[in-house]
N, C-alpha and C positions, 0 to 999 in steps of 0.2 A: 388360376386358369385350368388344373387338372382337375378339379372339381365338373367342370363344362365338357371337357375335351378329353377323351380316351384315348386318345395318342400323347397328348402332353402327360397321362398319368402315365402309360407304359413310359417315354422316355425318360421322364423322372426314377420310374423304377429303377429302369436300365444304367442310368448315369449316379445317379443318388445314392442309390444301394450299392450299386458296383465301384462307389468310391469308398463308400462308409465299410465296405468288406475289405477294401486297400488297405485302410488306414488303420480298423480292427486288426487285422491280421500284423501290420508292420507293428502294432502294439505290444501283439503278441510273442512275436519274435524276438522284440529287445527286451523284455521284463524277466527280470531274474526267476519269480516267485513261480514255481512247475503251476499252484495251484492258480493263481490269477491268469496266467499265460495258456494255461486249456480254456479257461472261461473267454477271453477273449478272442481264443481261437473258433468255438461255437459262438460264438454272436459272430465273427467272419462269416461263419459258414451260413449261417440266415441271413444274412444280409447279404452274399452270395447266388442265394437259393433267390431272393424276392427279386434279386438282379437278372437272373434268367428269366422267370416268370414276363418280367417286363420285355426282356429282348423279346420274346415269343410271342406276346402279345403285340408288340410292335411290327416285327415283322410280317403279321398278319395283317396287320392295320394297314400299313402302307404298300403292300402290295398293288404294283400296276397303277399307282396314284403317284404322279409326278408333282403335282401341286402340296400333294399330302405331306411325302418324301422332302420337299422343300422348307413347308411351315416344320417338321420335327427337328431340322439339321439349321433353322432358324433358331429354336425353342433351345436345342442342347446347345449353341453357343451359349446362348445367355445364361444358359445353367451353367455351364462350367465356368462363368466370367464371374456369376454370382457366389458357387461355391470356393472362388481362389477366392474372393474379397471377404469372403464368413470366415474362410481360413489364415486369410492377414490379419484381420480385427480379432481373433481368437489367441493369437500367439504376438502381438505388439507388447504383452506385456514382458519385460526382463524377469526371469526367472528369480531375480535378487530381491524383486516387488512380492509375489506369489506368495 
């Protein structure tokens, strides 16, 4: 759909990135090694970076558009529905299997 729709690609930015800079970042934070944990900490930081771009872009998009406003707060439920379900099927496996 963000292929078609520039609002679905900004709020994908916004929600997508601004999850994957969460998750980088909380990587970052638990990994012992100084030198893997700066690396993980700049991929946060772009993934960060392409997470504002997107809020900006958005927020321009939907100004003054109540219909528009609606379909994007449609669109990020289902993304966040679909990124908790990427992130259940990701981590069902027991670390004892891995």
């Amino acid at each position: 759909e963000a292929s078609e729709d520039e609002a679905a690609l900004a709020a994908y930015q916004l929600v997508a990135e601004g999850r994957a800079e969460a998750v980088w970042m909380e990587m970052a934070d638990c990994v012992e090694d100084k030198f893997i944990s700066t690396r993980y900490a700049s991929i946060a930081k772009d993934e960060g970076f392409h997470s504002n771009l997107g809020g900006r872009a958005l927020s321009k998009l939907v100004e003054g558009s109540e219909s528009l406003q609606s379909h994007v707060l449609a669109l990020v439920e289902k993304m966040r529905a679909d990124l908790l379900e990427i992130s259940n099927q990701n981590t069902a496996t027991p670390l004892a299997v891995v």
